[in-house]
C-alpha positions in Angstrom: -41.6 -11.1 25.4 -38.8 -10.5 28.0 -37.4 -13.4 28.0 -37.0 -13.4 24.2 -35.3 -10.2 24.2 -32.9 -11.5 26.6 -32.1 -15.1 24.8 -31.1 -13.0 21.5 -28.1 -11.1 22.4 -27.1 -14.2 24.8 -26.9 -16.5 21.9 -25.0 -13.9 19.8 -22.6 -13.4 22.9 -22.2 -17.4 22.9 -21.5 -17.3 19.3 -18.8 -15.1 19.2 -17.4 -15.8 22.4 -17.0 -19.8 21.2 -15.0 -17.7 18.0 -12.8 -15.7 19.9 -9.8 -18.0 20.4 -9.6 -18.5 16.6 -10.3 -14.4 15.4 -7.4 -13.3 18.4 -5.1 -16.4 17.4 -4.6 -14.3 14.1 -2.2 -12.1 14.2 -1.3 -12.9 18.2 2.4 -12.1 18.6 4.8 -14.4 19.6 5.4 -14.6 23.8 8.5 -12.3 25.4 11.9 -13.9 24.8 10.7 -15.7 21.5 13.6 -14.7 18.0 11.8 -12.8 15.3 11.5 -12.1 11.8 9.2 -10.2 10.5 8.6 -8.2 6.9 6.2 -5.1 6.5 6.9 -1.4 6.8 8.0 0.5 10.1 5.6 3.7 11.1 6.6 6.0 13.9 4.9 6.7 16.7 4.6 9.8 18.9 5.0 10.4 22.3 7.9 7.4 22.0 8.1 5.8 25.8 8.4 1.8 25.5 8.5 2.0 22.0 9.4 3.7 18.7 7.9 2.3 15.8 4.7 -0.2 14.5 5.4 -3.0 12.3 2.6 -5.4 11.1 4.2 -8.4 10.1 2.7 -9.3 6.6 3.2 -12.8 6.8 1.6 -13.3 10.7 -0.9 -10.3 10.5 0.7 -9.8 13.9 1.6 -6.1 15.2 4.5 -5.3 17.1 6.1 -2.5 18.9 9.7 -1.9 18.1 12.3 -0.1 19.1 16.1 -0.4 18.8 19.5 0.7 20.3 21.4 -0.8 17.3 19.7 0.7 14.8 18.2 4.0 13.7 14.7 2.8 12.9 13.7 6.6 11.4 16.0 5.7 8.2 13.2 3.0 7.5 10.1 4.8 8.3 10.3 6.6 5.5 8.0 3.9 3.2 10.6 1.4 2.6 9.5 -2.2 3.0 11.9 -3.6 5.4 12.8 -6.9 6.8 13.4 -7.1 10.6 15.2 -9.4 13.3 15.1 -8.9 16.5 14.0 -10.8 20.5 11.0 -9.7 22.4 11.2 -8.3 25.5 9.1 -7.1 28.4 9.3 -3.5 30.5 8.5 -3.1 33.9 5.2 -1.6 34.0 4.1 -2.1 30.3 1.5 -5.4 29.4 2.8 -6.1 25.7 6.6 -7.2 24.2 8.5 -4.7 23.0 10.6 -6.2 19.4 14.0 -5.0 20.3 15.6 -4.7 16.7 18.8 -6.0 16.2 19.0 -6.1 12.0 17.3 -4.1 9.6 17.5 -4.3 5.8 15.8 -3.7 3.0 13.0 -5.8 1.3 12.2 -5.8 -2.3 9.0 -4.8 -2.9 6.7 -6.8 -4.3 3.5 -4.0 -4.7 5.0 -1.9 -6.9 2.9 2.1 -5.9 3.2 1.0 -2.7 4.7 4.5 -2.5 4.1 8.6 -3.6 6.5 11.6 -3.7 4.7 14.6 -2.6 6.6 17.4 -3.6 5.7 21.2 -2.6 6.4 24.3 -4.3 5.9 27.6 -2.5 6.1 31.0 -4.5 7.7 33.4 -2.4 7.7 37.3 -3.8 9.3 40.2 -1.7 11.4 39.7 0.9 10.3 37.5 3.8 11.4 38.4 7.3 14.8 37.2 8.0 13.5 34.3 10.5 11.0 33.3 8.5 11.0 29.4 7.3 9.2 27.2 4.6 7.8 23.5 5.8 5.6 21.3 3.7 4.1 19.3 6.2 2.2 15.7 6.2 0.7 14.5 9.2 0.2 10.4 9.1 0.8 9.0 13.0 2.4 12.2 13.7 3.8 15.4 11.7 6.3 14.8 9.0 7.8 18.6 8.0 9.8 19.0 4.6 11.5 21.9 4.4 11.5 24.5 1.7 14.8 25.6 0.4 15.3 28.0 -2.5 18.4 27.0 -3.7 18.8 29.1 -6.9 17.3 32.0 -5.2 14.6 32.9 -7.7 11.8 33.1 -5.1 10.6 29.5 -5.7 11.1 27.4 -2.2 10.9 23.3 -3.4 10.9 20.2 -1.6 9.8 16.9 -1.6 9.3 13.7 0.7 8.3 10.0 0.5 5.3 8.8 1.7 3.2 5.4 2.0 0.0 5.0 0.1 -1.2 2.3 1.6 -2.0 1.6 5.8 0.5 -0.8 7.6 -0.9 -4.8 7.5 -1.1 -7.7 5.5 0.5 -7.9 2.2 0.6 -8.3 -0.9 -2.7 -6.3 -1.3 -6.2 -6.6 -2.0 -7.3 -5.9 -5.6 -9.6 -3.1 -4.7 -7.1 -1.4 -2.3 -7.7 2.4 -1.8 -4.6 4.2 -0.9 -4.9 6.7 2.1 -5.7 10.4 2.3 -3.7 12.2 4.8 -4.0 15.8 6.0 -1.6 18.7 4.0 -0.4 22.0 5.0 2.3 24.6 4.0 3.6 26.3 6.7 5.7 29.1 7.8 7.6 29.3 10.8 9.6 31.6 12.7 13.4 30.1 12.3 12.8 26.4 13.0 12.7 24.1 16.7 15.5 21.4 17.7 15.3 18.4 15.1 12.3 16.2 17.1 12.9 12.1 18.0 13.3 11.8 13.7 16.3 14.7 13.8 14.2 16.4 11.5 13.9 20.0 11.9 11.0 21.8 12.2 9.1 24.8 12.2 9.2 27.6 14.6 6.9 28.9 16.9 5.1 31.0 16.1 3.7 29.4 12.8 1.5 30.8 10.0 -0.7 28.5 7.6 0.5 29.4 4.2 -1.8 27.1 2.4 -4.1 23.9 4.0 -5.0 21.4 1.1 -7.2 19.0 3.8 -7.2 15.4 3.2 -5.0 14.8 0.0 -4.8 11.2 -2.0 -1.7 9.9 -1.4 -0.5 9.6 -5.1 2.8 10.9 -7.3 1.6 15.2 -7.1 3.1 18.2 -6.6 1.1 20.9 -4.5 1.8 24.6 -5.0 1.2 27.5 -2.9 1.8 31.2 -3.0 2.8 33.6 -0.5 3.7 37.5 -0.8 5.1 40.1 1.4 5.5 43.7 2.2 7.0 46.3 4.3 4.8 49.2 5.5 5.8 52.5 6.6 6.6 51.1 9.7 9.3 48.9 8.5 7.5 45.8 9.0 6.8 43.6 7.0 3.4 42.0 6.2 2.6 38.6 4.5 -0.4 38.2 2.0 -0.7 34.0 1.5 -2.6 32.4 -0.9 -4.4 29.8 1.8 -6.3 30.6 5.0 -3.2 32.4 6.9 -4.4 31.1 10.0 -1.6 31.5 12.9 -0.3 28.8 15.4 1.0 30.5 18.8 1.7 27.8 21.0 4.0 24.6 21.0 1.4 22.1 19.8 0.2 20.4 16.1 -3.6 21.7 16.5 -3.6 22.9 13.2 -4.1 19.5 11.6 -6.4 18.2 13.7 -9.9 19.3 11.9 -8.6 16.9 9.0 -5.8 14.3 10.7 -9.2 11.9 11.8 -9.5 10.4 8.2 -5.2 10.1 7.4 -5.0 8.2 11.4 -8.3 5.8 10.3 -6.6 5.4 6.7 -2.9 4.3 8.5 -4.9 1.8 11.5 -3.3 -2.0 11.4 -6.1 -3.9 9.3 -5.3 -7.2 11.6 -6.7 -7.5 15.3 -9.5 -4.9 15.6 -12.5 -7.3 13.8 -12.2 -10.2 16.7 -12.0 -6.8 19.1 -15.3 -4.9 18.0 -17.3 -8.0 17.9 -16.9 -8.6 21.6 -17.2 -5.4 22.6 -20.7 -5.4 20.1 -21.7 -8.5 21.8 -21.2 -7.0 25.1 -23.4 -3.9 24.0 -26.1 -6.3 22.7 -26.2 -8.3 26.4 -26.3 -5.0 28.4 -29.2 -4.1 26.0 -31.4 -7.2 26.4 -30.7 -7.4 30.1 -32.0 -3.3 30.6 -35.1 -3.9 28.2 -36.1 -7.4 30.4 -35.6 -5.1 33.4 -38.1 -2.2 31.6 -40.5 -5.1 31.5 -41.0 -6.6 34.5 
């Protein structure tokens, strides 16, 4: 009985291990000092060191870091389906090429949906502190904060931003697709931070939860919230808010983290992590047969 509990997962191991050249060939990018060109959609990536941006090339499947010093790779992250040129290169002290962008335009796009405007309306009544700001804010592979102006000045703070439906990888896309959901909050802040590695500005510390909508379908919807304030005796003034108010002290995100796991699964490359799992699986199953034999001897 041993031995058959060993000979299982060393035949599965064999298997897969005989298909791992062909399951890592796809999507492999090309060695350092190789000329690319590449189509898909750039996503922004936080802390930046080696690199700025992912880009899964929709023809390879292959996913490549990027970063550029002749162009600003934000304007693109924005969901536009770009088409990219650029030489790989290697760092000192990093294992994989970094694509060092040299063109950038953009590519028609052939999934039409591919994208959503979120927009967000806040209802604002009495008057808020002087320092106080308005964010919508969508966290995908890091925070993206809208702000909220009221431009007319009749209490109602708007604004709107672009956003992918659909995770990074191959195109065009399956029939059965499911765009992503991605965590969504409206914030307040106290005045607003320097502009972060996207220039845009965000909110400062400390920060209030207006309203926390969780997981939303990316899709074409406008998300509303309501916030009211007012002054006590004292002469300070109070807000009421229509979500769960909760406060955010320090310098960190925290406050999406309780719903950012499903919006980071839904934005995952879909190339490269299959061949990846299987040998890790295989190397589960081994480990397993070889402590059962041992419990058996």
């Amino acid at each position: 009985m041993a031995k058959r509990l060993v000979v299982v997962p060393m035949a599965m191991l064999a298997m897969l291990l005989a298909a791992a050249p062909a399951l890592l060939a796809q999507g492999t990018p090309a060695p350092a000092g190789s000329e690319v060109e590449a189509t898909g959609y750039l996503s922004p990536v936080y802390p930046r060191e080696a690199y700025s941006h992912l880009l899964n090339d929709e023809m390879t499947g292959a996913t490549y870091f990027a970063r550029s010093e002749a162009v600003d790779l934000d304007s693109y992250d924005d969901g536009q389906r770009v088409d990219v040129s650029g030489t790989l290169t290697m760092d000192e002290g990093y294992p994989e090429p970094i694509l060092q962008v040299t063109v950038v335009e953009p590519a028609e796009d052939p999934s039409p949906g591919e994208t959503a405007m979120l927009a967000f309306e806040l209802s604002v009544e009495g008057e808020p502190p002087t320092d106080a700001t308005f964010f919508g804010a969508v966290r995908g592979e890091g925070p993206r904060y809208v702000p909220l102006m009221d431009e007319d000045g009749d209490g109602l703070y708007t604004g709107s931003t672009t956003v992918s439906r659909f995770p990074p990888g191959t195109r065009p896309l399956p029939p059965d697709a499911e765009p992503v959901s991605l965590p969504v909050q409206m914030v307040q802040g106290t005045g607003t931070q320097d502009p972060d590695e996207s220039d845009s500005p965000r909110p400062g510390k400390p920060t209030s939860v207006i309203e926390d909508s969780g997981p939303v379908r990316i899709e074409d919807k406008t998300l509303s919230a309501s916030v009211s304030f007012e002054e006590d005796r004292g002469g300070n003034t109070t807000a009421d808010y229509s979500g769960d108010g909760s406060s955010d002290g320090g310098g960190s995100d925290n406050g999406f983290l309780g719903s950012a796991a499903s919006g980071i699964r839904g934005l995952l490359p879909g190339t490269g992590g299959g061949a990846i799992l299987a040998l890790i699986g295989a190397g589960i199953l081994l480990a397993g047969g070889l402590l059962i034999r041992r419990l058996f001897r």
